[in-house]
C-alpha positions in Angstrom: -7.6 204.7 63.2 -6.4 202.2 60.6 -7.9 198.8 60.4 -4.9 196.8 61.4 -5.0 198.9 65.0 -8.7 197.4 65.8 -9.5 194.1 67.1 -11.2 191.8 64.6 -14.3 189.7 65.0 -11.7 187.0 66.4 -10.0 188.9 68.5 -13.4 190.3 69.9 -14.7 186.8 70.8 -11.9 185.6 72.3 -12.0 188.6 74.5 -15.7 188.1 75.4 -14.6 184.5 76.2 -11.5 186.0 78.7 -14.0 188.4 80.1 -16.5 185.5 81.0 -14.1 182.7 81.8 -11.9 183.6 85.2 -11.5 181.5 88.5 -15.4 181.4 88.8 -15.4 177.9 86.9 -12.8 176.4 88.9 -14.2 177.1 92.6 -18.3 178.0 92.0 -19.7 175.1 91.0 -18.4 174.0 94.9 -21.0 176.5 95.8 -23.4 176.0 93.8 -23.5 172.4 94.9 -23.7 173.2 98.7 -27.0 175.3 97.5 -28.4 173.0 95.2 -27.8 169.4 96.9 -29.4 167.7 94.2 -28.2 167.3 90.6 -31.4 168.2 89.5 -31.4 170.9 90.7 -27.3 171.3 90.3 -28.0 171.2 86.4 -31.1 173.5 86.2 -29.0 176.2 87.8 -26.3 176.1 85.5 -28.2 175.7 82.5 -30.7 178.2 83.3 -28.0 180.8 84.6 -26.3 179.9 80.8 -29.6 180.9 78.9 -30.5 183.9 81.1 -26.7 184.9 80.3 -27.2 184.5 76.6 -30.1 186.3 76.8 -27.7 189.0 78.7 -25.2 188.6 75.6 -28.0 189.5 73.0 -29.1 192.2 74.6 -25.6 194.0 75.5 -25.0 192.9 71.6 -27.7 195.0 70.8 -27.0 197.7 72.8 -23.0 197.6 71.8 -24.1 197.8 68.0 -26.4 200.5 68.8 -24.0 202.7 70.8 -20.4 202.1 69.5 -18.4 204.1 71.6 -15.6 203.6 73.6 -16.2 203.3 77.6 -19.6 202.2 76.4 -20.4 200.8 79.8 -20.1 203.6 81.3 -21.6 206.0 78.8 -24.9 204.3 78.5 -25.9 205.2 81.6 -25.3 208.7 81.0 -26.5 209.2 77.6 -29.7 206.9 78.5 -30.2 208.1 82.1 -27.7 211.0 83.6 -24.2 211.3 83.9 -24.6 211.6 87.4 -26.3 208.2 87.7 -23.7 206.8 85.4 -20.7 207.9 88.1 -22.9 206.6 90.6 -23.0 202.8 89.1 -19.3 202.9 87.8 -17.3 204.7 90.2 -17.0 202.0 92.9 -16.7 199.2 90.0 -13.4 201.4 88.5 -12.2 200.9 92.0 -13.3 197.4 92.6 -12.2 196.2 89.2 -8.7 196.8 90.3 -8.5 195.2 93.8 -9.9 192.3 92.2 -7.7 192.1 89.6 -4.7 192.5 92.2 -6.1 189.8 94.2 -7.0 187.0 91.2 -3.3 188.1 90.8 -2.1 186.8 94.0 -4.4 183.8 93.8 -2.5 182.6 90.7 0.9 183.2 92.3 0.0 181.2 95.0 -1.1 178.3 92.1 2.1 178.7 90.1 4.9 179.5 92.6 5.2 176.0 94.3 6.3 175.0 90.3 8.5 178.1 89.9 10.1 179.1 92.8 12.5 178.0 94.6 12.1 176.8 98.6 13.6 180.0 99.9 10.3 182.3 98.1 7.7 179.6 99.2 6.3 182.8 101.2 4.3 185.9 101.2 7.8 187.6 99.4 7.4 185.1 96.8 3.5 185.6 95.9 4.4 189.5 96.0 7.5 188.8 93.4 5.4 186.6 91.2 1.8 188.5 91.2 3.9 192.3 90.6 6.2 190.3 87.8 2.8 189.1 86.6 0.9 192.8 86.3 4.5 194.8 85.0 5.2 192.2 82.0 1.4 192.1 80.8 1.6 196.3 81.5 4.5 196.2 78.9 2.5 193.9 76.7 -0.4 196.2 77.0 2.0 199.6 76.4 3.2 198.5 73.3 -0.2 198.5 71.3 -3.6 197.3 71.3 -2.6 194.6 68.7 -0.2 192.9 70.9 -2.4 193.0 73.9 -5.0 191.3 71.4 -2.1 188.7 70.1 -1.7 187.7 73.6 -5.2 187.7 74.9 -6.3 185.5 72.0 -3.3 182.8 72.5 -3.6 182.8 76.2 -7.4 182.3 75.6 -6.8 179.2 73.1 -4.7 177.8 75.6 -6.8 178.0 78.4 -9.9 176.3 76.4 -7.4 173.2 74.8 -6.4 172.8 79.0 -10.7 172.8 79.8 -11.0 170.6 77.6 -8.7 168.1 78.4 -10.6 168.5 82.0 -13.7 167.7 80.0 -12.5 164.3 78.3 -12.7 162.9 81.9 -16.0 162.3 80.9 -14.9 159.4 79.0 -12.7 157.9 81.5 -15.4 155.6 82.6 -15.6 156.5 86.5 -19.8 156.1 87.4 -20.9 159.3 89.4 -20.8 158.3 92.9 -24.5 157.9 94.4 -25.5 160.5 97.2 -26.4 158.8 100.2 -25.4 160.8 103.3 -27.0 164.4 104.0 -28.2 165.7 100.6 -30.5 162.7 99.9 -32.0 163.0 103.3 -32.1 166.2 104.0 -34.2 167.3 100.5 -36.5 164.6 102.0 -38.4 167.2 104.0 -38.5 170.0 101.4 -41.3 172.0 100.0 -41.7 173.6 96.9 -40.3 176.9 97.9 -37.4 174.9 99.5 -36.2 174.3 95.8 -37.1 177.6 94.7 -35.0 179.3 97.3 -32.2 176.3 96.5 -32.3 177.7 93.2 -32.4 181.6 93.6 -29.2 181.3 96.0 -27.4 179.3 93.8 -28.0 181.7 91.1 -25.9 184.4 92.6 -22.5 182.2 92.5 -23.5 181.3 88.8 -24.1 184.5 86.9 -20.9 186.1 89.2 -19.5 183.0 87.3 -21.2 183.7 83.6 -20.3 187.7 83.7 -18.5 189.8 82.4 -19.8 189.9 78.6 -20.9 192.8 79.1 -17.7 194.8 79.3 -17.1 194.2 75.6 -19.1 197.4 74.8 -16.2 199.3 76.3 -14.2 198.6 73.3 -16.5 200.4 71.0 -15.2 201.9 67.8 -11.9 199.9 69.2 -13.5 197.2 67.6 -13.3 196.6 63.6 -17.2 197.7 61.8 -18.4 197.4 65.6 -22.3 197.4 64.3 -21.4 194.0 63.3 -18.5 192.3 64.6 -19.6 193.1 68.2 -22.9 191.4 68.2 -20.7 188.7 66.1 -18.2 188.3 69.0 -20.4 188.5 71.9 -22.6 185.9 70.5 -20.2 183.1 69.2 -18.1 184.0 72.7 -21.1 183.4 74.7 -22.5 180.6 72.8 -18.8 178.6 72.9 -18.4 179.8 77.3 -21.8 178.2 77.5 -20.7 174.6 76.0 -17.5 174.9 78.0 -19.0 175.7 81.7 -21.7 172.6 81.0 -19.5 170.1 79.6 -17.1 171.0 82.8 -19.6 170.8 85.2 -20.9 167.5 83.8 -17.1 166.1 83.9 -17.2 167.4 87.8 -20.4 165.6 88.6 -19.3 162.4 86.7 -16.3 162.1 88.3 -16.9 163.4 91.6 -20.9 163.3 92.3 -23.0 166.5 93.7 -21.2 165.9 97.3 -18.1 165.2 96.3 -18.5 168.4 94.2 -19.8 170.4 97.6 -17.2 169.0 99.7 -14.4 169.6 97.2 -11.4 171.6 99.0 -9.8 171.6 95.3 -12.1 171.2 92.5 -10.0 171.1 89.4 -7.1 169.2 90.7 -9.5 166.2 91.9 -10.8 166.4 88.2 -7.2 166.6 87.3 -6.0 163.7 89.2 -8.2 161.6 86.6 -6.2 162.2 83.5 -2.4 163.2 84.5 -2.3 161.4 88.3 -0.2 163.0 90.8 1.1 165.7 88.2 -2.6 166.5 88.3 -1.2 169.5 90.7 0.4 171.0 88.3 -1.5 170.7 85.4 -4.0 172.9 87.7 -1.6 175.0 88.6 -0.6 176.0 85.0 -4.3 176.5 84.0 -5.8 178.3 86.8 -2.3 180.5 86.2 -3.1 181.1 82.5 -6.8 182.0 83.4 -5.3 184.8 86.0 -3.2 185.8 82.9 -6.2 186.3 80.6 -8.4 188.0 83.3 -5.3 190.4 84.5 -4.7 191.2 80.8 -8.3 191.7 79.7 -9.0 193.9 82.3 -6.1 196.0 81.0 -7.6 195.9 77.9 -11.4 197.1 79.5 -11.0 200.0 82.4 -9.2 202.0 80.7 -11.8 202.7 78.2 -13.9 203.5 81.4 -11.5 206.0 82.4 -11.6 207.5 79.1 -15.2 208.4 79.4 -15.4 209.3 82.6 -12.7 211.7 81.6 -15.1 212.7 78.8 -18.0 213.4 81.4 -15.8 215.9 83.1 -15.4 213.9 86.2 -12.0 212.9 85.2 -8.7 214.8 84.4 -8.9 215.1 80.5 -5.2 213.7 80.2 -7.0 210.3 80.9 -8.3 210.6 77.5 -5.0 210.9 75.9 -4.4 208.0 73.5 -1.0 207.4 71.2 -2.4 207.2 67.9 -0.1 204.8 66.5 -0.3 202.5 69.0 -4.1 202.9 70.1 -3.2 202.7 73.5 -4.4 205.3 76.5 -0.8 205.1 77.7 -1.5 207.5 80.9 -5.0 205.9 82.2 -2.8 202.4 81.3 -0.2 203.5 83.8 -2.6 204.5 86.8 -4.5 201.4 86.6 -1.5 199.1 86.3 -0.2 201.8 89.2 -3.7 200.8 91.0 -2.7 197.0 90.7 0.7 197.2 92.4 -0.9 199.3 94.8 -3.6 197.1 95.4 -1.4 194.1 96.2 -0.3 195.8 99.1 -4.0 195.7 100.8 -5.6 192.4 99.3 -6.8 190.7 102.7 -8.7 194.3 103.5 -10.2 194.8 100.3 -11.4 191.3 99.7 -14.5 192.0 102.6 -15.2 195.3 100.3 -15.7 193.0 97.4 -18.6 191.2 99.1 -20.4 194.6 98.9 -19.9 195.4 95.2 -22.7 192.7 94.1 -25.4 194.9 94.7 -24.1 197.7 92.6 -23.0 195.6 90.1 -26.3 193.9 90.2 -27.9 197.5 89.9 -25.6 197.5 86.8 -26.3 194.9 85.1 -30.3 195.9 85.5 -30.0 199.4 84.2 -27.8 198.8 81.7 -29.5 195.9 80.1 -33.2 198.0 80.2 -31.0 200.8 78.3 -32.2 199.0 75.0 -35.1 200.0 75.0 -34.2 203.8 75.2 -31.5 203.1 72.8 -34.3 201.8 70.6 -36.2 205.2 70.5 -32.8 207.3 70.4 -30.5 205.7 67.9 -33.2 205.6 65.1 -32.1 209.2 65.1 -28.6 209.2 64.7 -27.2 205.5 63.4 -28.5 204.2 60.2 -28.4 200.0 60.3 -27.9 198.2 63.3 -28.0 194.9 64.9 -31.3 193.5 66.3 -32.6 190.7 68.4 -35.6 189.6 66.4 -37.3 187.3 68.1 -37.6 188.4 72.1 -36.3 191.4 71.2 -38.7 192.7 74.3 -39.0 188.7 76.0 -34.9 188.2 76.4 -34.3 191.7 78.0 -37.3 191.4 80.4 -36.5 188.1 81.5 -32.4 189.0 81.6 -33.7 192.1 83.7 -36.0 189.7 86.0 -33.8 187.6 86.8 -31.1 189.5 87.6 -33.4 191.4 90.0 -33.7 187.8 92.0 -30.4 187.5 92.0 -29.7 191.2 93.8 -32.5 190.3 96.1 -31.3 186.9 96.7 -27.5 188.7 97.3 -29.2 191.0 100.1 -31.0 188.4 101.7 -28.0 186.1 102.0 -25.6 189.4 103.3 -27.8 191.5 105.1 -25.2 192.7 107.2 -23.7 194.2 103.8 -26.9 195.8 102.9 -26.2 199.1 104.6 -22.6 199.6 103.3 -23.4 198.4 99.7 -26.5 201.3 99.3 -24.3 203.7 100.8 -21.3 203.6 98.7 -23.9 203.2 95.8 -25.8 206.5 97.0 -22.5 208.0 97.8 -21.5 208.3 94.1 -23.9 210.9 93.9 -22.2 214.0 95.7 -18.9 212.7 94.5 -19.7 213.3 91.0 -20.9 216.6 91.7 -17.8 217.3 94.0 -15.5 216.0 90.8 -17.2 217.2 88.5 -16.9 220.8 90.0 -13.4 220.0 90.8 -12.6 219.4 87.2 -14.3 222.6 85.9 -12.7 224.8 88.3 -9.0 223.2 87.5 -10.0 222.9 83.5 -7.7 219.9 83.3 
């Protein structure tokens, strides 16, 4: 693969930065609030949820540079663990990661057709037209060659950030945070210690849903130009920068609106908006919660196929999944099933979003065995790669308390969904005779 077909270390951290920076921003912190009722407490979150997540990002840096292969999320787990236990994490994500993608797709219709569409497709019709116009033109984009898709993802990720921080300057337009004085203030009168610890573990879980995603640059592997060191390079800068962004934002939203007005906020960014541009605050929202579903849809064009790829490598897969055009470094058959996946997905939104609420706890389950892969990586790769990147300092301390953490927010998850609890272990421990099922499958057709 020639040099000009990989992405750089700037294309690398603006993808870590699209991979991190979706809707979360623009609806969480409403959460967050309602969990937090304080701004103490409000700020703690977010800043603590920022350095656990950098933490996240120097370990997955780690393990990328250790480990440069592509479908890297996936393979981890089965060069680390067992194949078996790899399916078992990723098979429900490869699924999931499409519905969602199909319905962040329809959320930004909704935002953008009331600019672009005429009265006649203000309808269901209309979101359909926009959010399948939306997936087919990036597909195209994403067909043509990994360089283009890169092109796109790093202007469409510029963009988005110049728009933030416009919403970020309303910090200078001199409106005092309102002062709580209704049902916060009083209610936090009466609580204990482990009131705020609680307040804090719950609003954890809307947070780090809001900081992920980081961790999918290690698909890329080899993709990515001298991967030993821009990967590390890319994750850390595109962590670092997402970081800045999410605080300053956050700030601008507390400033302008207070912690209540934050909770009770039916439309975050557009009250922020209102600030700078007015009435046309609508659309300025609009147009930047539309390019954020652009740079999400498009970088997860860019990710699962890479998953596909080594899952087709595992056996569990067809092998024509691994079939890439050399000149244009695209996988132009797994590209065409998951774009196939989106269209198809659009169809059956509403349903999937409740199957959604379950993934957390695999995901979770993820991010805990993938990140406590370092240390195995450690021991293994000493064998077979000569210099890598390193943590330093923490090298054990950030992965311990990344891993700890994120095994209060799974706990915390359950606790809040307990009705999901049975369905999310289930069609975790379900993965485990459908690999061997597939796996069989694939050995008898030798495809």
């Amino acid at each position: 693969m020639s040099a000009k077909n990989k992405l750089n270390l700037f294309d690398t951290t603006m993808l870590v930065v699209s991979l991190i920076i979706g809707m979360g921003i623009f609806r969480n912190p409403v959460e967050v609030a309602k969990s937090a009722q304080s701004p103490s407490i409000f700020f703690l979150a977010w800043i603590l949820g920022g350095v656990v997540s950098f933490f996240g990002g120097l370990t997955y840096a780690e393990i990328g540079s250790r480990y440069a292969v592509k479908g890297g999320f996936y393979k981890i787990f089965s060069y680390c663990y067992h194949p078996a236990f790899a399916f078992m994490v990723n098979w429900m994500l490869v699924i999931s990661n499409a519905g969602a993608t199909s319905i962040v797709a329809i959320v930004g219709a909704e935002y953008i057709n009331p600019i672009i569409m005429p009265a006649s497709l203000q309808n269901p019709m209309g979101i359909k037209i926009t959010s399948i116009s939306t997936i087919v033109i990036l597909y195209i984009i994403n067909f043509v060659g990994i360089r283009l898709s890169a092109q796109t993802q790093n202007l469409l990720s510029m963009i988005k950030m110049v728009l933030m921080a416009l919403l970020i300057l309303t910090i200078f337009a001199g409106h005092p945070a309102p002062v709580s004085h209704t049902n916060f203030a009083i209610s936090q009168e009466a609580w204990q210690f482990t009131d705020y610890l609680k307040a804090l573990a719950v609003s954890f879980i809307p947070i780090f849903f809001t900081y992920g995603g980081y961790q999918q640059t290690i698909n890329f592997g080899t993709d990515i130009e001298n991967p030993v060191r821009n990967t590390p390079k890319g994750i850390f800068i595109g962590c670092s920068l997402v970081m800045f962004l999410y605080l300053a934002i956050n700030f601008a939203y507390y400033k302008v609106l207070g912690i209540e007005g934050i909770a009770q906020s039916k439309s975050l960014t557009a009250d922020l908006a209102k600030v700078f541009f007015g009435e046309i605050g609508f659309k300025f929202t609009s147009v930047l919660l539309f390019i954020s579903v652009l740079t999400f849809v498009n970088s997860a064009m860019l990710t699962n196929p890479r998953v596909y790829f080594a899952m087709a490598e595992d056996g569990v897969l067809p092998q024509v999944f691994k079939k890439q055009n050399d000149k244009s470094q695209v996988q132009e058959f797994a590209l065409t099933v998951f774009a196939s996946f989106l269209v198809l997905f659009l169809f059956f939104a509403d349903s999937f979003k409740e199957l959604l609420n379950y993934v957390m706890f695999c995901d979770s389950v993820g991010m805990i065995t993938s990140a406590a892969t370092i240390f195995l990586l450690r021991k293994k790769s000493k064998e077979i790669l000569g210099e890598t990147y390193t943590i330093g300092f923490g090298k054990v301390l950030f992965p311990v308390i990344f891993i700890a953490v994120y095994t209060v927010v799974a706990i915390s998850s359950l606790v809040e969904n307990k009705e999901n609890l049975p369905t999310a272990i289930g069609l975790f421990l379900g993965g485990l005779p459908l690999y061997y099922i597939l796996k069989k499958a694939m050995d008898n057709l030798k495809i």
